[in-house]
C-alpha positions as CSV (number, residue, x, y, z in Angstrom):
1,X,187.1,189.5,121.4
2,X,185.3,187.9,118.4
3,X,182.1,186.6,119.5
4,X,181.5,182.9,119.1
5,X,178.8,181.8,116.4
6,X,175.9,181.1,117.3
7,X,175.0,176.8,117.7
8,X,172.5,175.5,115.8
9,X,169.3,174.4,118.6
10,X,169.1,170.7,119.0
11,X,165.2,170.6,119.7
12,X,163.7,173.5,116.5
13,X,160.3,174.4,116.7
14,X,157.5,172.0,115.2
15,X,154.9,173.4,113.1
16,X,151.0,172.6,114.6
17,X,150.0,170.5,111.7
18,X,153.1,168.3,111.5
19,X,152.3,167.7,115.5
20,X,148.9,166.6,114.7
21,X,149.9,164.2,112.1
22,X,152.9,162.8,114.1
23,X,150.2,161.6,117.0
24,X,148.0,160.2,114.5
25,X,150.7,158.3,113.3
26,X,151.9,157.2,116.7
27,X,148.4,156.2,117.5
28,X,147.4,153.7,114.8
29,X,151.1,152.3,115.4
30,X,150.9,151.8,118.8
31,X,147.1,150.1,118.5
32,X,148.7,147.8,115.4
33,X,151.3,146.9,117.8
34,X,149.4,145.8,121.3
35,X,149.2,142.3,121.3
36,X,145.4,140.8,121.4
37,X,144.0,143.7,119.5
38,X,142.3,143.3,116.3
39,X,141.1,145.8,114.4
40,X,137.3,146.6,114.6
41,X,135.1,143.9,112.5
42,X,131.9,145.3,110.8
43,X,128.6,145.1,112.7
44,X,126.4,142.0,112.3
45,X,123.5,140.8,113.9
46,X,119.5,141.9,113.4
47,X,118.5,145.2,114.0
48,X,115.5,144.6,113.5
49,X,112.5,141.8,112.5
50,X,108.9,142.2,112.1
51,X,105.9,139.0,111.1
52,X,102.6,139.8,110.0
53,X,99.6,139.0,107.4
54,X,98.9,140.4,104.1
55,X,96.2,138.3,102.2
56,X,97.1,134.8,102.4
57,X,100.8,135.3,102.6
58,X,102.8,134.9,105.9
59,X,105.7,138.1,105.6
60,X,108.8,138.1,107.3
61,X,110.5,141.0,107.2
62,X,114.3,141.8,109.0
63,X,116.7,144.5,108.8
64,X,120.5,143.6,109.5
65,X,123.3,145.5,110.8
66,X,125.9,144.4,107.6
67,X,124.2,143.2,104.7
68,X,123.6,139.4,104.9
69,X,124.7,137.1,101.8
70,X,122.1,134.8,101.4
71,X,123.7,132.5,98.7
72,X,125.9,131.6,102.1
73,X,123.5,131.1,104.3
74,X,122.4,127.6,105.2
75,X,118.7,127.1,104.5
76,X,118.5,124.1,106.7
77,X,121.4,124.2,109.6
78,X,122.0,122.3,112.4
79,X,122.3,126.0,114.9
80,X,123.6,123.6,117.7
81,X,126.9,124.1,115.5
82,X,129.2,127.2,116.0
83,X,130.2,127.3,112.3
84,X,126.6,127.6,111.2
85,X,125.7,130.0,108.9
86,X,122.1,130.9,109.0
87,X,118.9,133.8,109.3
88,X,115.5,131.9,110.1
89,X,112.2,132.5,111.5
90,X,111.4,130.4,114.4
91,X,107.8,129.8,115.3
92,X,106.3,127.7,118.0
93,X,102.6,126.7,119.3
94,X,102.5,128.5,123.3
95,X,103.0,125.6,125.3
96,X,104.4,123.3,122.7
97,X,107.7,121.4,122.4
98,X,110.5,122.6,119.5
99,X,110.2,125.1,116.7
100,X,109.6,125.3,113.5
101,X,112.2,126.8,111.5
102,X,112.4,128.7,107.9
103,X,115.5,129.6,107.4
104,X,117.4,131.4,104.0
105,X,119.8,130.3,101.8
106,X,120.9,127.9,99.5
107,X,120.7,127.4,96.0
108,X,117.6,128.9,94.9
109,X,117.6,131.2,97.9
110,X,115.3,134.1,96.0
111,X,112.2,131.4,95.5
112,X,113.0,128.6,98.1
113,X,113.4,128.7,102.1
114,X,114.6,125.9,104.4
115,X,112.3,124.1,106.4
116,X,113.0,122.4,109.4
117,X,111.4,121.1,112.9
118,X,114.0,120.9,115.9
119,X,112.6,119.9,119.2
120,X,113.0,121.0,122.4
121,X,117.3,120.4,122.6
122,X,117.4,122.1,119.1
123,X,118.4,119.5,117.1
124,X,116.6,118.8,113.5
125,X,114.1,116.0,113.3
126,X,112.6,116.6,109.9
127,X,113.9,119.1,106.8
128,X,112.6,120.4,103.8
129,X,112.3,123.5,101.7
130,X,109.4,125.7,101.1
131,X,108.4,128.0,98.0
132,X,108.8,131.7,99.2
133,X,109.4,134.6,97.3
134,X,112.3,136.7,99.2
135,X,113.2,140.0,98.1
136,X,115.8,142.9,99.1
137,X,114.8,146.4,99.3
138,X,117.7,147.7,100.4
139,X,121.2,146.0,101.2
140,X,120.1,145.2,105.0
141,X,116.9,144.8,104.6
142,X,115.3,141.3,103.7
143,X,111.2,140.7,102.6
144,X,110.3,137.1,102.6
145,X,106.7,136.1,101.4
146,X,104.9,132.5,101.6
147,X,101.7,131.0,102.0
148,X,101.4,129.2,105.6
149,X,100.1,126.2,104.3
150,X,103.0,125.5,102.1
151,X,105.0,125.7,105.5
152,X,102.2,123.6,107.1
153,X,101.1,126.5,109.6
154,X,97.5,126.8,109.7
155,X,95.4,130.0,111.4
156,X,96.3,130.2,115.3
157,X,97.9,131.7,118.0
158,X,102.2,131.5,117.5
159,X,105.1,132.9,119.3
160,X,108.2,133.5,117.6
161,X,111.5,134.8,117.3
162,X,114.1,135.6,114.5
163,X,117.7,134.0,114.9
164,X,121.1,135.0,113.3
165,X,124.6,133.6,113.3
166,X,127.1,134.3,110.4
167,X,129.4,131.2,111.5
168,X,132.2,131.3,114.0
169,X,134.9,129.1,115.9
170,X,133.9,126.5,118.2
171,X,133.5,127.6,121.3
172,X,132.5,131.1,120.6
173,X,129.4,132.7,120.7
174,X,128.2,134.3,117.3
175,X,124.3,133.5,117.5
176,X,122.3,136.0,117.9
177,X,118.3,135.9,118.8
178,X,115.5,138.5,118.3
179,X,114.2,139.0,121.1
180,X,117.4,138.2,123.1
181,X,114.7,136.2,125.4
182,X,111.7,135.0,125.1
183,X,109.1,135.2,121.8
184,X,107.2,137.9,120.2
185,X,103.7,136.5,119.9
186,X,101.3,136.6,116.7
187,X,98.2,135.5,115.2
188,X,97.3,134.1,112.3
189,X,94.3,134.1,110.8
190,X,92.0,132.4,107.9
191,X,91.4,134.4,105.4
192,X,89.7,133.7,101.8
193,X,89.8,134.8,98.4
194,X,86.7,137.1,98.0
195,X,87.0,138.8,94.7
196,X,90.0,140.6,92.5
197,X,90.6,143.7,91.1
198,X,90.4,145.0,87.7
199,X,86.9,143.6,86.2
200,X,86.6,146.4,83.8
201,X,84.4,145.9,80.3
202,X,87.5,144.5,77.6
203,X,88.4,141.8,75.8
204,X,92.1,139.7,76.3
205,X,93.9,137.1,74.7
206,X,97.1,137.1,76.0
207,X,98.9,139.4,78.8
208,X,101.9,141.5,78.7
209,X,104.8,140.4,75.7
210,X,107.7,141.7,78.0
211,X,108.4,138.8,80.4
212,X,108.2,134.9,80.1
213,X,105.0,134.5,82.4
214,X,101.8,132.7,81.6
215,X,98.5,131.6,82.7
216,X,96.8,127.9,82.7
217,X,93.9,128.2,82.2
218,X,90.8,125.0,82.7
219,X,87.2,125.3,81.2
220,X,84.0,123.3,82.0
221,X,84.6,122.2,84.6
222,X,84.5,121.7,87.8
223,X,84.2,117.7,87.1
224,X,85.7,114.4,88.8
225,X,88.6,115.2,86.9
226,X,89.6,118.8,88.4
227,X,90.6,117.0,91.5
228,X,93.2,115.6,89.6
229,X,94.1,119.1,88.2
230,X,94.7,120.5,91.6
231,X,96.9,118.0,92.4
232,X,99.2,118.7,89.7
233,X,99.4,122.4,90.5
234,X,99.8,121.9,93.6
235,X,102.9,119.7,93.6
236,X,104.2,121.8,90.8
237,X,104.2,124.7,92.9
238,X,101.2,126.5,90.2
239,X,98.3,128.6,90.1
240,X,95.9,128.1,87.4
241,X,92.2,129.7,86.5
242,X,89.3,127.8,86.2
243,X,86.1,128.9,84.8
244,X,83.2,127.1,85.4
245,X,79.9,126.5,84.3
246,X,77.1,126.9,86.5
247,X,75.1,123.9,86.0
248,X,78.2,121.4,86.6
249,X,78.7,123.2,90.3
250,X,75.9,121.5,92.4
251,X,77.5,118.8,94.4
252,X,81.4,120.2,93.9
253,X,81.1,123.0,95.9
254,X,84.0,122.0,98.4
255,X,85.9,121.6,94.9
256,X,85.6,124.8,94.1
257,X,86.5,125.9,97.6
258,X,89.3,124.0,97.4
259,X,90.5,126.0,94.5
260,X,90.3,129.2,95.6
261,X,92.2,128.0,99.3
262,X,95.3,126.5,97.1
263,X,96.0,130.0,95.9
264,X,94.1,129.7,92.0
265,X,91.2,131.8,90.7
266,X,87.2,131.0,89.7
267,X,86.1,132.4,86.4
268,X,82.4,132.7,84.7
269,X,81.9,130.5,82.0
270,X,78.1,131.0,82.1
271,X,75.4,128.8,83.9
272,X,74.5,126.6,80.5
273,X,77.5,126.7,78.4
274,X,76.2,128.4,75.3
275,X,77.4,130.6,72.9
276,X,76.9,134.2,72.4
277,X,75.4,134.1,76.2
278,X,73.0,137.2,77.8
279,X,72.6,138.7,81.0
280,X,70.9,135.9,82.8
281,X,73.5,133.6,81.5
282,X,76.5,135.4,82.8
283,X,75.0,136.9,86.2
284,X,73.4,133.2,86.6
285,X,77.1,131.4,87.3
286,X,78.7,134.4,89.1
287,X,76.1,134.3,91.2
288,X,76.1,130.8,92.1
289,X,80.1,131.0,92.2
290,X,79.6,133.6,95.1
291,X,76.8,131.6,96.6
292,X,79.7,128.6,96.9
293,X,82.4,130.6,97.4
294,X,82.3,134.1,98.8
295,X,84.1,135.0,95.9
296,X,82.9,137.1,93.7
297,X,84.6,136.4,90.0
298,X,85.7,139.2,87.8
299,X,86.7,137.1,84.7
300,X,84.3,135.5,82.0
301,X,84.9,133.2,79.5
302,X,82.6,133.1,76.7
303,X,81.8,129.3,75.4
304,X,83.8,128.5,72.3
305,X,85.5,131.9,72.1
306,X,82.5,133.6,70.2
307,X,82.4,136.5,71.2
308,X,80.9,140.6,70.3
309,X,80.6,143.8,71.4
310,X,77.5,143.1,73.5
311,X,78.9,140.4,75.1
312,X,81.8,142.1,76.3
313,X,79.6,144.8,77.5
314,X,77.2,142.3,79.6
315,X,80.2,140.8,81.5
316,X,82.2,145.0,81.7
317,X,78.3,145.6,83.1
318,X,78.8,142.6,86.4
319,X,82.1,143.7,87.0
320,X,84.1,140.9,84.5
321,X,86.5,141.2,81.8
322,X,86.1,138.8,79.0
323,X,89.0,136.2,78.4
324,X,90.0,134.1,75.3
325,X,93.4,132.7,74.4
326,X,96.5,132.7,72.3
327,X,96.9,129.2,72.7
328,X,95.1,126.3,71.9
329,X,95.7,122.6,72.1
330,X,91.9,121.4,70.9
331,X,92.0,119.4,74.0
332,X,88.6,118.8,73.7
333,X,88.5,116.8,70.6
334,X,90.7,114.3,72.8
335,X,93.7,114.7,70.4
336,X,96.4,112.6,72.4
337,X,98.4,113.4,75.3
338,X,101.4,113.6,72.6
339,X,99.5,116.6,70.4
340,X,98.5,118.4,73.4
341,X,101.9,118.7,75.2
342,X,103.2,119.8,71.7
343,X,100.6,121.7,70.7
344,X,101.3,123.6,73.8
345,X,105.1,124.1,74.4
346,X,105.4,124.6,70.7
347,X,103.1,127.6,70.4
348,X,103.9,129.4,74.0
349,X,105.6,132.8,74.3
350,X,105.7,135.2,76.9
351,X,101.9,136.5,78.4
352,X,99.9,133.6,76.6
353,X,96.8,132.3,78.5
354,X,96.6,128.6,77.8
355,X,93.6,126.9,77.0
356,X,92.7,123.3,78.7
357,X,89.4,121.9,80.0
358,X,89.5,119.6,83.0
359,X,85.5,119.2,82.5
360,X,83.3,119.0,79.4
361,X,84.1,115.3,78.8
362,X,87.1,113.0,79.3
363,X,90.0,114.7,80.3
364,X,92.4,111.9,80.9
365,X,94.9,113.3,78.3
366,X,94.8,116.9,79.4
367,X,95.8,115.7,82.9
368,X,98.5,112.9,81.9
369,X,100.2,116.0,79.7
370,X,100.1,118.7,82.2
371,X,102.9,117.8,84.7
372,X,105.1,117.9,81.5
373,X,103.7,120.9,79.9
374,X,104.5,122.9,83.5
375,X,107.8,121.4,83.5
376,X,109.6,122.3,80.1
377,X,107.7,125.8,80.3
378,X,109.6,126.2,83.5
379,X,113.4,124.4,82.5
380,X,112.8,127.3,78.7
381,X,112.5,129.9,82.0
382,X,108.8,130.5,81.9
383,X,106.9,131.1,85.5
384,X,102.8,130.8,86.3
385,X,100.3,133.3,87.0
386,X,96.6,133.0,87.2
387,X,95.0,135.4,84.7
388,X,94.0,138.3,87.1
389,X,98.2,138.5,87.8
390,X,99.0,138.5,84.7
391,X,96.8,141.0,83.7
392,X,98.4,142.8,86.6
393,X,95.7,142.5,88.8
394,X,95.5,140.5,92.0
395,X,93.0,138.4,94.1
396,X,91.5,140.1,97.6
397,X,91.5,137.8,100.7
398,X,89.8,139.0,103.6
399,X,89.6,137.1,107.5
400,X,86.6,135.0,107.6
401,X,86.6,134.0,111.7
């Protein structure tokens, strides 16, 4: 009898690899396909947040989980709201009621924070914005630097926390604190400009040609009018240098404190004013700028600009390097405010230390010029440095209490 053929089986063998695939397969289809399962959403929240003091700058630093957009953040939210979109630093006084809140975002995010106060229910009672300086190291990782005053914090004892929410439906819960309860606590503490570095024997004009940064600059002083000066910087958001002559500082020291506090810098511009000046003449006004001050200058100005070898040398010898100027306005002859501002914004250019006086003699023009000479240097993309900075130097602030 002819044997039947052999049928075909109905279940063949499966390779190993195929198996392998086929359960991966069955596995993201079966998780696509269970009802009320999303697929995992990236990581958010702080990992990490850290406050502390370096010079007279308040730094708030915080590390996320996902990178943080800051252009989408809300600098000054109302976090009662769900949908709020916000990172801020929250600081209290122990014992006290509310918060104050800086918060990023908004539309100069990289120079400006949000300021509010909340009270004790968490809802905003006053809002503002703050100059700050805020950085990115890396793409979770956010630096933000401001002076304490600006925020109006002054030296004590603070608890604080950082808070987080990147916006969700009402109802849910999306904000997240650092710590998840309770404060960290910190201290801040006066400090005061007590010298800079750099202070080598050489002669400037102008800094670096590279970027559009500058220095103001105000001789003779300090004077009724410097007041005045300050003022301008200070709601411009500026820092200036101010040399000064020695025999015009009896009687203004708290002036020339005040300078330093506001975030500017003291030069030497000799105790008599006169050209050509020798040792006495320089050590006479550093000296009695320390005596004020606690500061110790490292910039001299000679009178009029005249200045040689030996000169250079005397200040190199007391720790100063001598500054002129690139620009000029002749301020001093009293010109008009007119001739001034276009003396000024006509002969800028990036690095140039500007040349004003605030003392000396009327300064009336000088001072009804500057608000407008800061502002169209700033809309043509120009920022402020005092001279030491641009120089690329800095000032040294040490605690005083």
């Amino acid at each position: 009898m002819n044997s039947l053929p052999h049928a075909a089986p109905r279940n063949p063998e499966i390779a190993p690899s195929r198996k392998i695939l086929c359960a991966l397969a069955l596995a993201v289809a079966a998780l696509s396909a269970a009802p009320g399962i999303a697929p995992a959403a990236p990581p958010q929240g702080i990992a990490h947040a850290g406050l502390s003091q370096a010079g007279r700058e308040l730094i708030f630093t915080v590390r996320t989980a996902a990178p943080v957009p800051i252009a989408q953040l809300e600098a000054r939210p109302d976090t009662r709201r769900a949908a709020s979109r916000y990172l801020c630093l929250a600081l209290s006084r122990p014992g006290g009621n509310g918060e104050l809140r800086l918060c990023l975002g908004g539309r100069h995010s990289r120079r400006r924070i949000g300021r509010e106060l909340v009270n004790a229910a968490g809802k905003p009672i006053e809002k503002s914005s703050v100059r700050a300086t805020v950085r990115r190291p890396s793409a979770t990782k956010l630096v933000v630097a401001l002076v304490p005053a600006d925020a109006g914090l002054s030296p004590r004892h603070y608890s604080w926390r950082a808070l987080e929410s990147r916006g969700c439906k009402p109802g849910g819960k999306c904000a997240q604190a650092l710590p998840a309860k309770g404060s960290f606590a910190f201290r801040l503490r006066p400090v005061r400009a007590v010298g800079c570095t750099g202070g080598s024997a050489g002669l400037e004009t102008n800094g670096p040609r590279d970027a559009k940064v500058v220095a103001l600059t105000f001789d003779d002083g300090p004077s009724e009018y410097t007041a005045g000066f300050l003022q301008v910087l200070r709601e411009k958001g500026v820092d200036g240098t101010f040399f000064e002559v020695g025999q015009e500082m009896p009687g203004r020291e708290a002036t020339m404190r005040q300078i330093l506090a506001e975030g500017n810098e003291l030069g030497d511009h000799t105790m008599n004013h006169v050209e050509y000046p020798g040792y006495s003449q320089i050590a006479g006004a550093a000296q009695r700028i320390e005596d004020y001050t606690h500061f110790r200058p490292c910039l001299f100005r000679p009178p009029g600009g005249a200045v040689d070898s030996s000169v250079v040398a005397t200040a190199g010898s007391l720790g100063m390097r001598t500054i002129n100027w690139d620009v000029d306005p002749r301020d001093w002859s009293t010109p008009g405010t007119s001739a001034i501002y276009n003396t000024i914004v006509g002969t800028t250019q990036p690095g140039s230390i500007i040349l004003m006086h605030d003392g000396g003699g009327p300064r009336g023009e000088t001072l009804a010029a500057l608000p407008q000479i800061i502002d169209t240097l700033r809309a043509r993309g120009y920022s402020f440095e005092t001279v030491s900075q641009l120089l690329g130097y800095r000032l040294i602030y040490r605690p005083y209490d």
